[in-house]
KELUM-261701 format. One record per residue (C-alpha): x, y, z; residue in one letter. Coordinates in steps of 0.25 Angstrom, whole numbers. Each point is the difference from the previous one (the first is absolute). Example, Ala and Ser with C-alpha at 12.3 -4.5 7.8 and 13.67 -1.06 7.14 Angstrom:
<nodes>
<xx:49, yy:-18, zz:31, aa:a> .
<xx:6, yy:14, zz:-2, aa:s> .
</nodes>
This chain:
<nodes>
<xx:-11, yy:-267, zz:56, aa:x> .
<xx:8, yy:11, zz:-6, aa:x> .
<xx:8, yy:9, zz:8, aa:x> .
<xx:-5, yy:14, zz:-2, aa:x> .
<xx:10, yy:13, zz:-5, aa:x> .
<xx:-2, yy:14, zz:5, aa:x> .
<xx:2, yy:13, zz:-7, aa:x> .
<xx:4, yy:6, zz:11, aa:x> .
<xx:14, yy:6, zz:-1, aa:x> .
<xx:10, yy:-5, zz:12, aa:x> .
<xx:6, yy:14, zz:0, aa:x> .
<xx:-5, yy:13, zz:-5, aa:x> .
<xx:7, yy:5, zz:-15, aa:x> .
<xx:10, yy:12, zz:3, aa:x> .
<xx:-6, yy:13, zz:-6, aa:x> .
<xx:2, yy:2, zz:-14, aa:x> .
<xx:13, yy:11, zz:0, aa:x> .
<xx:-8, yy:15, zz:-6, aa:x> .
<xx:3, yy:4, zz:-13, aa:x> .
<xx:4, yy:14, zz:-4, aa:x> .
<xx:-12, yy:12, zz:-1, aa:x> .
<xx:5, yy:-1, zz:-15, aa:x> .
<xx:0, yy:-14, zz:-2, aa:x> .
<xx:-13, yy:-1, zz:5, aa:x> .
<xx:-5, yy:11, zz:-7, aa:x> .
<xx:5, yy:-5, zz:-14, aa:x> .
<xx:-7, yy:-14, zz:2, aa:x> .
<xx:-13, yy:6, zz:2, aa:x> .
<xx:1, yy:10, zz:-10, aa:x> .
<xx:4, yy:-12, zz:-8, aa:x> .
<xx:-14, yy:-7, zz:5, aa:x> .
<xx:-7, yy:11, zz:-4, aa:x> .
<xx:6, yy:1, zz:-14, aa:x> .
<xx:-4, yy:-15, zz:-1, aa:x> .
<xx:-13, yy:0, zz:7, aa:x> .
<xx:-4, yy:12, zz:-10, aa:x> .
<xx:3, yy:-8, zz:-13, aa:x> .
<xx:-7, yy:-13, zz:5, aa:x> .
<xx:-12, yy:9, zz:2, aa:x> .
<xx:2, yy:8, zz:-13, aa:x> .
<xx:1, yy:-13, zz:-9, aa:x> .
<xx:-13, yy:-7, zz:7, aa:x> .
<xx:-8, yy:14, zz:-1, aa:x> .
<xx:7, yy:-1, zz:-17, aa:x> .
<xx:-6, yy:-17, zz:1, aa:x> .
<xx:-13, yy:5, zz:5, aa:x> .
<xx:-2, yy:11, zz:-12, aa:x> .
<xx:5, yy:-10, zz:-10, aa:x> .
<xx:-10, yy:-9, zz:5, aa:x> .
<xx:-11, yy:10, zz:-2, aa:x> .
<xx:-10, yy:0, zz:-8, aa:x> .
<xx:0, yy:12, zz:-13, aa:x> .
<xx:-11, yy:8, zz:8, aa:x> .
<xx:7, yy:2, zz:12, aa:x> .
<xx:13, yy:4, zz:-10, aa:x> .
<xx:-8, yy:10, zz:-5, aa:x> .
<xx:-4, yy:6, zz:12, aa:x> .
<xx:14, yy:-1, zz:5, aa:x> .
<xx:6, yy:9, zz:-12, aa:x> .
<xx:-12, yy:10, zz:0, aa:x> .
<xx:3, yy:2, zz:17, aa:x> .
<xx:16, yy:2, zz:-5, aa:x> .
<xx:-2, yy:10, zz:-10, aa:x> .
<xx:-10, yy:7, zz:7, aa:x> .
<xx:9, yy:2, zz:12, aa:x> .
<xx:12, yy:3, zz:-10, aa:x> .
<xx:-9, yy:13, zz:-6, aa:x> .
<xx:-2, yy:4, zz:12, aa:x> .
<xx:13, yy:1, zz:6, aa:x> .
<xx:3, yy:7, zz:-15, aa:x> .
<xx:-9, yy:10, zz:1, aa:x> .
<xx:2, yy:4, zz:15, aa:x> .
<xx:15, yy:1, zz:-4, aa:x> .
<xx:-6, yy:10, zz:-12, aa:x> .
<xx:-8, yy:6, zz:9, aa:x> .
<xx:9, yy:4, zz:10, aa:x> .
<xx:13, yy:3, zz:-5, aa:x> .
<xx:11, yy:6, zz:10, aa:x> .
<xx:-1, yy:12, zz:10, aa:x> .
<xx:5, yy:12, zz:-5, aa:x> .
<xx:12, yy:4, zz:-5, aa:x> .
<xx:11, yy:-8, zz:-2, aa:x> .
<xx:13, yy:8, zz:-4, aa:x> .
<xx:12, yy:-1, zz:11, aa:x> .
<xx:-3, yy:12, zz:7, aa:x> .
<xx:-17, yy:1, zz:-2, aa:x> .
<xx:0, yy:12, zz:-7, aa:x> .
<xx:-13, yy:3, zz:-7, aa:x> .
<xx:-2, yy:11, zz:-10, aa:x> .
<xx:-14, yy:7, zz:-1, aa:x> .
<xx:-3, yy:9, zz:-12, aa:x> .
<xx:-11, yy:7, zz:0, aa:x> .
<xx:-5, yy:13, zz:-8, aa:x> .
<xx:-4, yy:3, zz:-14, aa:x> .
<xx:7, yy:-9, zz:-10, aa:x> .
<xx:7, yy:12, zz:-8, aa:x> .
<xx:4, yy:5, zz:14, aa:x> .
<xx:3, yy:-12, zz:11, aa:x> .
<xx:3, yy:3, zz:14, aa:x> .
<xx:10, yy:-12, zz:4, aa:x> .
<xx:1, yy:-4, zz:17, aa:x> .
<xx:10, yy:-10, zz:4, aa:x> .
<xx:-5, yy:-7, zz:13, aa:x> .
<xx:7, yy:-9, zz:11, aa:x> .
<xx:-8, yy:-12, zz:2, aa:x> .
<xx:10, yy:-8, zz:7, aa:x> .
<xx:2, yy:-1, zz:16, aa:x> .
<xx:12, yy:6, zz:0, aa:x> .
<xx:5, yy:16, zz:-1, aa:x> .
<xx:7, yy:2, zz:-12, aa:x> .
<xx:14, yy:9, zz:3, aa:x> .
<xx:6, yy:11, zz:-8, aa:x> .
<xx:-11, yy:-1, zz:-11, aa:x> .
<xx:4, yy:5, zz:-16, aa:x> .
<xx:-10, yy:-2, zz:-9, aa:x> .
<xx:6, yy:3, zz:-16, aa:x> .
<xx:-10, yy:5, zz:-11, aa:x> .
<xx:2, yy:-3, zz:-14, aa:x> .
<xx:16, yy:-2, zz:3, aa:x> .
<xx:3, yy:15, zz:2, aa:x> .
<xx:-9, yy:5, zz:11, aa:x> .
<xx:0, yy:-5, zz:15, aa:x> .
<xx:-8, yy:3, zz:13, aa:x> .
<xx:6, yy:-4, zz:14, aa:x> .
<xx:-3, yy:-2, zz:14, aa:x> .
<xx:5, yy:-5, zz:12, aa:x> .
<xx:-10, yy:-10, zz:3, aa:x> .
<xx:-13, yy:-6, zz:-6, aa:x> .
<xx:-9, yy:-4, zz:10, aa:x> .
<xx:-3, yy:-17, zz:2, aa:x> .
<xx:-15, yy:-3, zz:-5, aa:x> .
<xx:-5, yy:9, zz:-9, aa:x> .
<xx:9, yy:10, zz:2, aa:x> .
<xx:1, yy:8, zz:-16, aa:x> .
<xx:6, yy:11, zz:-6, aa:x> .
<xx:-6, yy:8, zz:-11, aa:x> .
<xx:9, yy:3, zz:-14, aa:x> .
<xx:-4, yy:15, zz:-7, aa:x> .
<xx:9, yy:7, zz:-7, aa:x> .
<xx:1, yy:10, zz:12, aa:x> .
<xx:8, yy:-12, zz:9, aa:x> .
<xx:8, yy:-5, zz:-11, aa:x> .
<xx:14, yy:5, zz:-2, aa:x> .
<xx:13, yy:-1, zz:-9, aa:x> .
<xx:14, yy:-4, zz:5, aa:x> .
<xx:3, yy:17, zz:-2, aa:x> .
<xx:-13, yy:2, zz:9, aa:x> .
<xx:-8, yy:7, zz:-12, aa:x> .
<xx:-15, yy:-3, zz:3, aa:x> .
<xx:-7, yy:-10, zz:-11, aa:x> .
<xx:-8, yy:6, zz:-10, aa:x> .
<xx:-16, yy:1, zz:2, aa:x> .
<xx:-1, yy:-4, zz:-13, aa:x> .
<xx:6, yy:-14, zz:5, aa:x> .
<xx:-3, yy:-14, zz:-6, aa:x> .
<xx:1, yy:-11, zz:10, aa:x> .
<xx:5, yy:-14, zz:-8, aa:x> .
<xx:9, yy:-6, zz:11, aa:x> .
<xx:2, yy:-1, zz:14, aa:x> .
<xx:9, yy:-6, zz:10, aa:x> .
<xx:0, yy:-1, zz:15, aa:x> .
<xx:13, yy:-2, zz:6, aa:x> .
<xx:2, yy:-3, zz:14, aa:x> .
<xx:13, yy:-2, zz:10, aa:x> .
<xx:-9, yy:-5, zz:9, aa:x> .
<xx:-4, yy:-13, zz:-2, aa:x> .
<xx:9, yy:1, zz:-12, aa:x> .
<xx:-7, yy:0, zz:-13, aa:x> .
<xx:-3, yy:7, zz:-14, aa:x> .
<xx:-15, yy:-4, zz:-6, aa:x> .
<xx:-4, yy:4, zz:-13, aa:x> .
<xx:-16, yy:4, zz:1, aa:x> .
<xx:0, yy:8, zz:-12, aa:x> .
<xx:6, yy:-4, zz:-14, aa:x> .
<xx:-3, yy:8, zz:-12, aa:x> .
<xx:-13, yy:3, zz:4, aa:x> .
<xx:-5, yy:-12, zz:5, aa:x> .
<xx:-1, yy:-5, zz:15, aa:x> .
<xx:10, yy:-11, zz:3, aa:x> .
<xx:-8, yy:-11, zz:4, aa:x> .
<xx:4, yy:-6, zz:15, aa:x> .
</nodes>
């Protein structure tokens, strides 16, 4: 007769000593990383082994989603203006005679406010108020470095903002043209 073993351990094993919160966490992001390629090559094996129909499907499925996602990126392009201070420029008016408005779009109050037309002209204020807050440009709030009034006869091709505070100097009109954000 034979003499029979057991796997029962005379004494208990001592508990493994803990590893480190970062050692732990690179080993399983390690098995992750692993895991994640073994299940991308058999998913890779599986669409090899497919047949031509299946494929076919497969690429009319990824183009389809890849126009989607293009067109929805199309479709809804960024909010608003982008300029460092959100200043937005609204003309309005006849063509031969525009009526130019700069408006505060931003969340915050803009401080000791100089807006400069055409180089030579300015209007200032105090303070431009935060989120839609606008000031209106006519010959009758523009001004020259001596004080004279701008002429009513007055052309509009550039404008400026300049603010102290948040700091910054946008172009929204150049030679004409709005200054795109």
């Amino acid at each position: 007769m034979q003499q029979v073993r057991s796997a029962a351990r005379t004494q208990p094993l001592e508990p493994a000593a803990k590893k480190a919160t970062s050692q732990r966490l690179k080993e399983g992001a390690a098995d992750t990383v692993l895991n994640s390629f073994s299940i991308l090559s058999e998913v890779v094996d599986d669409f090899k082994s497919s047949d031509r129909f299946f494929k076919y499907k497969a690429m009319v499925l990824t183009l389809w989603l890849l126009l989607s996602v293009g067109a929805f990126g199309v479709a809804c392009p960024s909010s608003g203006p982008s300029n460092e201070i959100n200043a937005v420029l609204v003309a309005a008016g006849e063509a031969s005679a525009p009526v130019y408005m700069v408006k505060n779009e931003s969340n915050e109050t803009w401080q000791d406010v100089e807006i400069i037309v055409n180089g030579k002209y300015r209007s200032t204020m105090s303070q431009l108020e935060a989120g839609g807050g606008n000031a209106t440009l006519s010959p009758a709030v523009l001004f020259d470095e001596a004080g004279h009034r701008a002429p009513n006869a007055l052309q509009i091709t550039d404008i400026v903002v300049k603010v102290r505070e948040p700091e910054a100097e946008v172009p929204l009109l150049r030679g004409g043209a709005i200054v795109p954000p």
